[in-house]
N, C-alpha and C positions, 0 to 999 in steps of 0.2 A: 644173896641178892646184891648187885651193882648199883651204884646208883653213882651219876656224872654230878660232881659239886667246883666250882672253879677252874676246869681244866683238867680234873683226872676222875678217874673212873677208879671210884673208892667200895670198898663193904658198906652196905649200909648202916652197918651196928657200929662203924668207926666214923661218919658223917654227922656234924653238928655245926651250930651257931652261937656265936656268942650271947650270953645273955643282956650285953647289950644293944643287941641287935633292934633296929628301929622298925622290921617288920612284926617281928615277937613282938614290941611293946606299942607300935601305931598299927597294924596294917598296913606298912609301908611298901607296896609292891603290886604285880601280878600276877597270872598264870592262865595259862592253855591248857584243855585238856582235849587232846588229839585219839587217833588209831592207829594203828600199823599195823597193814595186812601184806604178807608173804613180803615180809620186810620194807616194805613201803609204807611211807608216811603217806594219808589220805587225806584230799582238800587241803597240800602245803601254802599255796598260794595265799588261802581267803585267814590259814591260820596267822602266817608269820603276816600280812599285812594288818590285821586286827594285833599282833603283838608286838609290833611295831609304832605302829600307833598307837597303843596305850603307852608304850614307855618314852615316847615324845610326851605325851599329854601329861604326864605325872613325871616328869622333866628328868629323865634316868639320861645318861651321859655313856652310851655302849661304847666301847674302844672300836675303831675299825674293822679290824677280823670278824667282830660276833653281826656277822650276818644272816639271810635267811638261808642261805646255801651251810655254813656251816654249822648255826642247829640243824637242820636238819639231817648232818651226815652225823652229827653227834646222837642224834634221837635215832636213828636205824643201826647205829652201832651200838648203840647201848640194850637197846631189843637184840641183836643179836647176841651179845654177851651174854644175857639173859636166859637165850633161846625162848624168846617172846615173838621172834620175828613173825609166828604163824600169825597170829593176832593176837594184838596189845593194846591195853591203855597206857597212853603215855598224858604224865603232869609236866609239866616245865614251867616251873616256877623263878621268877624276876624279884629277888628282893633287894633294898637297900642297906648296907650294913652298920654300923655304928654308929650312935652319936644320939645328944638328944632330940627333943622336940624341934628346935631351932639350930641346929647345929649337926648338920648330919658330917661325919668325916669325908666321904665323899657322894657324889652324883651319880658315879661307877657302876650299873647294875653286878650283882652278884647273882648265879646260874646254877639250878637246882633242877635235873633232868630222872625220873624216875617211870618205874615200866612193870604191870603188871599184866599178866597173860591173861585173855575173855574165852570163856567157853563158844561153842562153834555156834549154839544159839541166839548169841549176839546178834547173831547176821538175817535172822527171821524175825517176823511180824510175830509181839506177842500173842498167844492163844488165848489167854484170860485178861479183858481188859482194866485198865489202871483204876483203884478206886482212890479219888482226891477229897481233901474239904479245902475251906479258903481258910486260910490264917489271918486271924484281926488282934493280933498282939499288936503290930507294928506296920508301919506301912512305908514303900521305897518312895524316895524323892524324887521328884523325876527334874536333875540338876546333871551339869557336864560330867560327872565322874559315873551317872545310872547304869550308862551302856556296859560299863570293863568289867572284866574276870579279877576283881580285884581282891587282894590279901584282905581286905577288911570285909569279912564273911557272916556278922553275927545275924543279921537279919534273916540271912539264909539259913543259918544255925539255930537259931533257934527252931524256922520253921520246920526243919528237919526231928528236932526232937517232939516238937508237939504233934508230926507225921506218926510219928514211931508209938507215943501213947496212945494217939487216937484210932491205930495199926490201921492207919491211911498207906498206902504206895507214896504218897508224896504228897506240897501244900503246894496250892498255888495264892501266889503274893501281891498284896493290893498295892496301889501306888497312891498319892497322897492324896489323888479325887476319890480314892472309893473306885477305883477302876483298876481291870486285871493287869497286871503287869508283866509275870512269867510263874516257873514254877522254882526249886530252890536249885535244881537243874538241869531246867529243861527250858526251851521257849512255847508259847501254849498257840495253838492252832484251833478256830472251830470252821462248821460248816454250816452253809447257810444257801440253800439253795443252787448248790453244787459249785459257790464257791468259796477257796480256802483264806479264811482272814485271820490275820495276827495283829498283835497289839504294835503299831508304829513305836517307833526309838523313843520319840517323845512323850510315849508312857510310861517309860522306865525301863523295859524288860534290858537284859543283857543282850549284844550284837550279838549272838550265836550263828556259829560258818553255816550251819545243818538251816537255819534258820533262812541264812543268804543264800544257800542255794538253792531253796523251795522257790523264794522268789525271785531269781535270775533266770533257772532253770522249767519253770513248772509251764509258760507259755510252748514251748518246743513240745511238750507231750500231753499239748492240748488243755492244761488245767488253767483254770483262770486264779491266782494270786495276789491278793491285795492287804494294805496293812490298814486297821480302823481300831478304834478304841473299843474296848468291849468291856460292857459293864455285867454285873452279877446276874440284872434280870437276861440280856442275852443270852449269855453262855447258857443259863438254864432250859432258854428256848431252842438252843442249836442243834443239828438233827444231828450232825458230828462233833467230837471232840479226841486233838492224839499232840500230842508233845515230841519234841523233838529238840536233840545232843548231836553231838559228834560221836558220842560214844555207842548209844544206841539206835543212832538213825532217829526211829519212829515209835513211837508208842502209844496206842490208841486208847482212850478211856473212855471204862463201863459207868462212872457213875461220879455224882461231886455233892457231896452233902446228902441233899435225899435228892435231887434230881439222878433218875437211873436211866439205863434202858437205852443208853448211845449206840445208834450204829457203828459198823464199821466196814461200810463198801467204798468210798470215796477214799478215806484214810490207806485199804488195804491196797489200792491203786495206784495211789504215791507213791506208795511202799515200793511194790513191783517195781512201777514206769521211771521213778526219780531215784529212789536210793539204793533196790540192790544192783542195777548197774558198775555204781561205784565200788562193791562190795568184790565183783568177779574179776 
């Protein structure tokens, strides 16, 4: 397995970081997590301007060259070294590299591009819907850095392990009102009278593209789209509920706590009308 570190297309068992590196010891960084179907990178556009703009915002200093045309021929060259091109998840990770807290050596981003192959599955509408609970260890601030794919993960991390004990599919994460946020990788979607609402930015959730493009896109194929804060007694009343990545599109959920029993006709219509389009 290949993996792209600084400019070369190295083994992965021979790729590393210094142990003083300021993402290992802050979070110091970001990342994308894309697709690549029949060697094409998918939704380039909504990825590298969200990656872009986080490493303006967390002040990285890219040299000239590393633009969004050359990730992106670096991320379909590296699937095809792979032979990932059929369909791929791709990471591309932005760290900063040495120095302390106060004292980083440089601004420079450093470029971490990796690629694993998705089953053809991927590309359909779950059969068995997602079952979630809400995680109340901890909760997301809803402050300038909420929206980014950021190196600094624990929040999420953990929620994913108390997923795994509670053998939930995933958590979905409160933000500091007591309101839903997103999930630990997903953005959260309900329905409500046959229209689809997400938790606005300034709840917290992550800017997810899969996210942007339910609502840029969803008015052309007739859905109506809007973003509104959503608290625990909502969610429990909504006749829908499905999440949604770049990775997997869409994923509709059966059940969240003891609320059970979620449709899924409006969700599976998205699916259809919005995302496998992209998909063919």
């Amino acid at each position: 397995m290949l993996v792209y570190l600084d400019g070369k297309f190295l083994n992965a068992e021979r790729a590393g970081i210094s142990v003083n590196n300021r993402s290992f010891r802050y979070g110091d960084g970001c990342f994308e997590t894309m697709k690549v179907i029949d060697g094409k990178l998918q939704l380039p556009q909504l990825h590298m301007d969200r990656l872009f703009g986080t490493m303006a915002l967390l002040k990285f200093e890219p040299p000239s060259y590393m633009n969004a045309e050359y990730l992106q021929q670096r991320i379909e060259d590296l699937a095809a070294r792979n032979q990932h091109q059929a369909l791929a998840r791709i990471r591309l990770t932005i760290f900063r590299g040495d120095g302390g807290l106060y004292d980083p050596a440089s601004l420079r981003p450093h470029l971490l591009i990796q690629s694993w192959p998705l089953p053809p599955e991927n590309l359909r509408l779950n059969e068995n819907g997602l079952v979630l609970n809400l995680f109340r260890k901890g909760h997301k601030a809803c402050d300038t850095y909420a929206n980014l794919k950021s190196n600094n993960y624990l929040l999420y991390a953990m929620a994913a392990l108390e997923a795994k004990q509670q053998h939930c599919n995933d958590m979905l994460v409160l933000n500091q009102h007591g309101r839903l946020a997103d999930s630990t990788i997903a953005n959260l979607w309900l329905v409500e009278n046959d229209i689809l609402i997400t938790p606005p930015l300034e709840e917290g959730p992550v800017d997810g593209t899969m996210r942007r493009w339910i609502l840029e896109q969803a008015a052309s194929k007739g859905f109506y789209a809007k973003e509104e804060p959503v608290t625990a007694e909502r969610l429990a009343s909504a006749r829908e509920v499905f999440l949604t990545n770049a990775i997997y599109g869409l994923k509709w959920v059966r059940q969240i706590g003891t609320s059970s029993d979620y449709a899924c006709h409006l969700s599976a219509a998205v699916h259809q009308q919005l995302l496998q389009p992209l998909w063919q």
